[in-house]
C-alpha positions as CSV (number, residue, x, y, z in Angstrom):
1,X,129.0,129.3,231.1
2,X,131.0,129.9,228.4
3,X,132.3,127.4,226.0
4,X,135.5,127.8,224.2
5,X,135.3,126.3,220.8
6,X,131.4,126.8,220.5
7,X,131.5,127.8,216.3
8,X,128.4,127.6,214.8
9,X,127.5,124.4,212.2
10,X,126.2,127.0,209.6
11,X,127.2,130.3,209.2
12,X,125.4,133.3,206.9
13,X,126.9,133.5,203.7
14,X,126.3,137.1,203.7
15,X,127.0,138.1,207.2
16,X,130.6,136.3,206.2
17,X,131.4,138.5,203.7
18,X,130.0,141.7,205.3
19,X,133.1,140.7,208.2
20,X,135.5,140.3,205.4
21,X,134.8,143.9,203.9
22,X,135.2,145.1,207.5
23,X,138.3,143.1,207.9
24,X,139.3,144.6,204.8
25,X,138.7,148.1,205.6
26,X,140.2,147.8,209.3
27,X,143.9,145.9,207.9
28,X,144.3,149.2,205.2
29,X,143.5,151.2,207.7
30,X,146.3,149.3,209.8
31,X,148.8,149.2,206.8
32,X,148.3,152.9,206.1
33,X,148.5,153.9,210.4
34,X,151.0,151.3,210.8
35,X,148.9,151.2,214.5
36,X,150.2,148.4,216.2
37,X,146.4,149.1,218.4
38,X,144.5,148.2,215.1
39,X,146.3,145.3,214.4
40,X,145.4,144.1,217.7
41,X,142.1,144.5,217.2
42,X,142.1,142.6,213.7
43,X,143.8,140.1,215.6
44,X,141.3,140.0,219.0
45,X,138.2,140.1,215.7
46,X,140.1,136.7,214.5
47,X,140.6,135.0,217.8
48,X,136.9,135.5,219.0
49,X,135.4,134.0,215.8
50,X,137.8,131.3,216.1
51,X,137.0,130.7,219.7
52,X,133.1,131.7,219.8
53,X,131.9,132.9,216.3
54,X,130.3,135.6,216.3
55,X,129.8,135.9,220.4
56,X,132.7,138.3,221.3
57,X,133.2,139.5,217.7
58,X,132.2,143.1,217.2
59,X,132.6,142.5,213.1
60,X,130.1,139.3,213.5
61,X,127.9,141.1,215.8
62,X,127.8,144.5,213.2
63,X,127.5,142.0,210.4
64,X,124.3,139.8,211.8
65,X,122.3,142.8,213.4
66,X,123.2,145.8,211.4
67,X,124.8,145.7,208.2
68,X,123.2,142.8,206.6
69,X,119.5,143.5,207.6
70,X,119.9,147.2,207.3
71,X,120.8,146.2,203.4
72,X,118.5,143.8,203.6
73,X,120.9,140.7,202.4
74,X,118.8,138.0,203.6
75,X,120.5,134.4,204.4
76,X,122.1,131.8,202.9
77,X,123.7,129.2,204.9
78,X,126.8,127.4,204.9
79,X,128.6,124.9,206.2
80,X,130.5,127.0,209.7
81,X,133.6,124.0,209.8
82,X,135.3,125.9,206.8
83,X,134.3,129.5,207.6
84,X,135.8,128.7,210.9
85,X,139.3,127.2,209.5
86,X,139.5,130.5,207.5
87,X,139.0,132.6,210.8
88,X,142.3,130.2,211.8
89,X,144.0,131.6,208.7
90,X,143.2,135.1,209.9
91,X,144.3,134.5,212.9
92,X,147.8,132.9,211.8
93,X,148.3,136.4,209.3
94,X,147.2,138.9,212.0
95,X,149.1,137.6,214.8
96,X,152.6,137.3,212.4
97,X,151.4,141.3,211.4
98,X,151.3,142.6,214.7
99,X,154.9,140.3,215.6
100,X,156.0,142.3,212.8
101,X,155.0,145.7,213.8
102,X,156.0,145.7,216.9
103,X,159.3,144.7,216.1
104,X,159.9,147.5,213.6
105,X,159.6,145.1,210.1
106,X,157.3,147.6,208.9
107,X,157.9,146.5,204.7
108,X,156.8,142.7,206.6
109,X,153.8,143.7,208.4
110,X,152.4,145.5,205.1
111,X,153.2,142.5,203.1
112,X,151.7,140.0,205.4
113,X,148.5,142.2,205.9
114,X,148.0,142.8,201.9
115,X,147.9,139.2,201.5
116,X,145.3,139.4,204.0
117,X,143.4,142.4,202.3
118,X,143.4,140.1,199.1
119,X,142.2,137.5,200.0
120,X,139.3,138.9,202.5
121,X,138.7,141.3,199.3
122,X,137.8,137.9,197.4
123,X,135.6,136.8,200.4
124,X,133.8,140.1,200.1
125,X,133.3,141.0,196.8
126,X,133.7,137.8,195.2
127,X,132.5,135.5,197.8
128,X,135.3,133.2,197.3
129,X,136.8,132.0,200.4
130,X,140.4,130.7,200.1
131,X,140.3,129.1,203.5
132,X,137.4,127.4,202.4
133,X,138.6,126.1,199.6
134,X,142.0,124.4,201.0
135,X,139.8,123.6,203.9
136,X,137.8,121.4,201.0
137,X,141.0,119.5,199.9
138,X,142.3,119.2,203.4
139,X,138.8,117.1,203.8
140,X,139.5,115.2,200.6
141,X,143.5,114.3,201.5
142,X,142.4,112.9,204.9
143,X,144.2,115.5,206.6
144,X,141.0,116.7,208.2
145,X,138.6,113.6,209.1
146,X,134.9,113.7,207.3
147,X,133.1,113.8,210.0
148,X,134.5,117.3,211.6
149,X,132.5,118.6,208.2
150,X,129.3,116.3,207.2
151,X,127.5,119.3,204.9
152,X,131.2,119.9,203.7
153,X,130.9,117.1,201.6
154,X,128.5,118.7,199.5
155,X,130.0,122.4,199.2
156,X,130.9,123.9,195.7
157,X,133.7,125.8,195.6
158,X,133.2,128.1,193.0
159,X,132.8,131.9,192.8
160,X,129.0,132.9,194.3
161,X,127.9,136.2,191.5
C-alpha cells in the first residue's frame, strides 16, 4: 500500500543537492521555453518528494542511483523534516509558476521561477538550503513543535564547502 506522507527521517546530503541542480536546470529550461509541460513537471518533481520522497520522484530516483554513485559522492545524512519543508517551498513556487503561465503573466512566471533557480542554485552549489534554514527558526519560534524534528535540534546551518 502506499502511504501518503511517508518522507524519509534522513535524507542524503548529496543526493539533495544533485535534485537541486536538476531542479535548476529543468526551471531555465522552463523560463527560457516558457513550456507550461515543464513546469508541470517541476511541479509533479515537488509534489512527489513532498508526498513520498524520493518514491515517485524521477530527480530523487536519478539523484540516489545514478548521479551520485556514478560521481561517486558518497553519503552524508541529514535530518529529512527540513529537506522536506523545502520540497513544500518548491512546491508553493512551482505551482504559482505554472498559475502564471498559463494565464499569460509570462514577466510573473520568470520572476517567480528565478527565485526558485536561486535559491536551488545555493542548495546545489553551495549546499545552503533556505528552506532549511527558516525551517530551523520555525522550530525555535514554536511555530513548528520539537518533536516533528528531534535531530533538527542539533543541525548547523551554515554553508557545507
Amino acid at each position: 500500500m502506499i502511504r501518503i506522507g511517508n518522507f524519509p527521517d534522513t535524507v542524503n546530503e548529496y543526493a539533495a543537492r544533485t535534485v537541486a541542480g536538476l531542479v535548476v536546470i529543468l526551471s531555465l529550461a522552463a523560463i527560457i521555453t516558457q513550456s507550461l509541460w515543464l513546469v508541470g513537471a517541476l511541479f509533479y518533481g515537488f509534489s512527489a518528494r513532498v508526498l513520498y520522497g524520493p518514491k515517485f520522484s524521477p530527480f530523487a530516483k536519478l539523484a540516489i542511483h545514478g548521479i551520485v554513485p556514478l560521481l561517486g559522492l558518497g553519503s552524508k545524512i541529514v535530518a529529512g523534516p527540513p529537506k522536506r519543508f523545502a520540497q513544500f517551498v518548491g512546491v508553493i513556487f512551482s505551482g504559482t509558476a505554472f498559475v502564471l503561465l498559463y494565464l499569460g503573466q509570462v514577466s510573473a512566471f520568470q520572476a517567480v521561477l528565478g527565485v526558485l533557480v536561486l535559491f536551488a542554485s545555493l542548495e546545489s552549489i553551495l549546499g545552503f538550503c533556505a528552506g532549511c534554514f527558516v525551517f530551523g527558526f520555525l522550530i525555535k519560534w514554536g511555530w513548528i513543535p520539537e518533536e516533528v524534528c528531534e535531530k533538527c535540534n542539533n543541525l548547523q546551518f551554515v554553508i557545507k564547502e
